[in-house]
N, C-alpha and C positions, 0 to 999 in steps of 0.2 A: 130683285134684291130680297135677300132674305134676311130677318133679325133675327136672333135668341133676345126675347125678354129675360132678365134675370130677377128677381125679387126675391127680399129678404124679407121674411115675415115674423111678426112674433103674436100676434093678437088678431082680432076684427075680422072673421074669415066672411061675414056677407060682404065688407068693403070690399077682402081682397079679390074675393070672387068676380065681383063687380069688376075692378080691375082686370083679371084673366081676361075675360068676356071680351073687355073693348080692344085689348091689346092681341084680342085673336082676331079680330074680325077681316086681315087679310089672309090668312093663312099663316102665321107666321111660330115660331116655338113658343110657348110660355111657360116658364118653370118657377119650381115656387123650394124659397128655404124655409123650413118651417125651425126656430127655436126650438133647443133639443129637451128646454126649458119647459113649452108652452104647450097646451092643449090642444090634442089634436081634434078634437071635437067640432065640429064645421069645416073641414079644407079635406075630409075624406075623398070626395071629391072633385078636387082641385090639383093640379099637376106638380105635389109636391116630392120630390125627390128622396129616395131614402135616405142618402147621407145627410145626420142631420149635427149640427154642433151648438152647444152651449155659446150664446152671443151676450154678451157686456159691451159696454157702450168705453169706447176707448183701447179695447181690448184687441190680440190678436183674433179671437175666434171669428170677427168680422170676416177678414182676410180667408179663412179657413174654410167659412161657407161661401163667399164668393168663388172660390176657389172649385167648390166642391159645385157651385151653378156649373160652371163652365166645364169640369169635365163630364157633365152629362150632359153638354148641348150639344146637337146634330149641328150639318154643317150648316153655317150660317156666315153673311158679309160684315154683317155687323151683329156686336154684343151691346145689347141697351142694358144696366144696372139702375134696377130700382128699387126703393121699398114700400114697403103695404100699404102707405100714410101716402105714396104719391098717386093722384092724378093727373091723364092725358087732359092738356086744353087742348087741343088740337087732334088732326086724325093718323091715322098711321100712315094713310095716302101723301101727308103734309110732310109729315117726318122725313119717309123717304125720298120725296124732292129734296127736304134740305139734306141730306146726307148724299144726293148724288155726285158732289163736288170731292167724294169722296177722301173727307179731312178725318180725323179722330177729335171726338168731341170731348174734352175734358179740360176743369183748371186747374192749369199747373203750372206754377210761379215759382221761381227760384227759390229755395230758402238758405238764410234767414230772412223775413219778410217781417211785418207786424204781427201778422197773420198766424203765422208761422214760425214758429221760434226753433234755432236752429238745437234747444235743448230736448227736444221734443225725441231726437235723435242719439243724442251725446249720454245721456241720465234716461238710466233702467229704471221701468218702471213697472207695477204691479196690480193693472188696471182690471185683471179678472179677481181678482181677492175681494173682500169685503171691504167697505168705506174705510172702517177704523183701522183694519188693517194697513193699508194702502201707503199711508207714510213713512211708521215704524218699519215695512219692507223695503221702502225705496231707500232709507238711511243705508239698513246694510247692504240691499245690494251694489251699491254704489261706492263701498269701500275701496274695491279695486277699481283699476282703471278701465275705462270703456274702449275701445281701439275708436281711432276716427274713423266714420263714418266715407267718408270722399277717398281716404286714403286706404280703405280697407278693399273701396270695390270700384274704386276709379271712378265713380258717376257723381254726376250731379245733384244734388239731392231736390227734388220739388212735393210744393205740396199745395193741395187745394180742398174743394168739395170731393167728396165722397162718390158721390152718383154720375158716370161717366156713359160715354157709347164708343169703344175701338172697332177700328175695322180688326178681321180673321187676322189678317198678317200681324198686326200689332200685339194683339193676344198672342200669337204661336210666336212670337220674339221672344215675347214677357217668357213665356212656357219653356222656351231652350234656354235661356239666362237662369232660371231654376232651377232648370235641371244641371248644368252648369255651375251655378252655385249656389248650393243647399243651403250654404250658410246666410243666403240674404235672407231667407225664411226665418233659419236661428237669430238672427240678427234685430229683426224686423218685429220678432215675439215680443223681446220686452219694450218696444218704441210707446209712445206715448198716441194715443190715436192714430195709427198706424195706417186705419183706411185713409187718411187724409194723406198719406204718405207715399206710401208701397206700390200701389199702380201709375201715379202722378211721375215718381223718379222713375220707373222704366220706360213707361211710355214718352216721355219728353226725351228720353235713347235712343227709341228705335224709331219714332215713328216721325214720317216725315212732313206730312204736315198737321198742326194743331191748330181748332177752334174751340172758342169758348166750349161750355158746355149747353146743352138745352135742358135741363132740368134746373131749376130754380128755386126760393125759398125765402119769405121776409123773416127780418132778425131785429127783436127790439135791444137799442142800445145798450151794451155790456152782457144782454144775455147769451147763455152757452145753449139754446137751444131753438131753431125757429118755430116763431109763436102759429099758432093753428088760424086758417085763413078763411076768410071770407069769401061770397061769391062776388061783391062786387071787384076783391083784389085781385079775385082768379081772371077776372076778365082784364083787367087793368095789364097784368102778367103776359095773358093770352097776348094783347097789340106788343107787345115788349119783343113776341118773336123766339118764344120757347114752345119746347113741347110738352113738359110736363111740369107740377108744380107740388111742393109740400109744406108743410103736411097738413091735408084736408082729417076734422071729423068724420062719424061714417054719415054725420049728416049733409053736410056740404058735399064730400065724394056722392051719397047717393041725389043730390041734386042737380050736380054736374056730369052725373049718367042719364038722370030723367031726361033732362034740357038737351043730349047728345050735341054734336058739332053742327 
């Protein structure tokens, strides 16, 4: 079995270095997005990709660089998506036992959920702009009507976590459905946090069976962002039955590379 790691980076290149290292150590691809934003300074290095894009948090240009991982991964059974703030608890030996059952691992839950509000989809949004801008854009662009969603491209809409693992075939689905139709791309641009969205609704399409995900993340209540973790929660996480966890410091990451598996 072969993976492509995929990782989104934008900062910490001794963490993420750290990272490469342990997610090489069967043989397997590792490639790195570097923010088109962020200093290349430390990841020279590092197996970072030339196509590089401008990433905001919400934004299409997530999609853009994931996007852009995957057409320069060789071939591979599975694609693991991660980013630079995450750590393996576990080994990659471990990994691929649980991926022998050969499932696609990602959450993706019908929307509208709690979670997931189905406006996320319906109301254009303007999440690469600047903060103050952000509102004043979304008024106008919003004056026309948005086409539905369900009814523009016949699918389901789902949405979950960000950080998935497909098997080849489920990606090369996603990959002819785009080529196919351009327009989910155009579509998918102005969505509201999109990565929660965009691979979640094809893959719950094509792919025929789904589990959870293994990558994981605590969240304190009402916050829009998970809080930075501990080693004893990393271990806590680890019995729980995942493989990786976020988002570590580079001082907990470089602890939990000390400590190894």
């Amino acid at each position: 079995m072969k993976i492509a790691f995929l990782i989104l980076a934008h900062k910490e290149p001794v963490q993420v270095a750290r990272l490469v290292e342990v997610l090489s150590t069967d043989g397997d691809q590792v490639l790195v997005h570097l923010d088109r934003a962020a200093s290349q300074a430390g990841f020279q290095d590092l197996p970072v990709i030339a196509e590089r894009h401008a990433v905001t948090w919400g934004g299409f240009g997530m999609i853009r660089a994931t996007n852009a991982l995957l057409a320069a991964s060789a071939a591979f059974d599975f694609a693991y998506l991660l980013s630079g703030q995450c750590f393996p608890l576990q080994s990659v030996a471990w990994l691929k036992g649980e991926l022998a059952d050969g499932a696609d691992r990602i959450e993706a839950g019908p929307m509208p959920n709690p979670w997931k509000p189905i406006w996320r989809l319906h109301q254009r949004h303007a999440n690469a702009a600047p903060d103050w801008a952000r509102k004043p854009l979304r008024k106008v662009m919003n004056l026309s009507a948005r086409p539905n969603f369900v009814e523009k491209f016949g699918l389901t809409p789902h949405g979950g976590s960000q950080w998935w693992c497909l098997r080849r075939d489920t990606i090369e689905a996603i990959g002819r459905f785009r080529q196919e139709r351009p327009d989910y791309d155009s579509y998918m641009r102005w969505c509201h946090v999109p990565d929660e969205s965009y691979f979640h609704t094809l893959a719950a399409r094509f792919s025929p069976l789904i589990r959870p995900s293994l990558t994981t993340a605590l969240w304190d209540e009402g916050g829009n962002h998970p809080r930075s973790l501990s080693l004893a929660e990393a271990d806590t996480l680890r019995d729980a039955g995942v493989f990786a966890a976020r988002k570590f410091t580079p001082e907990a990451a470089e602890r939990l590379y000390a400590r190894g598996f």
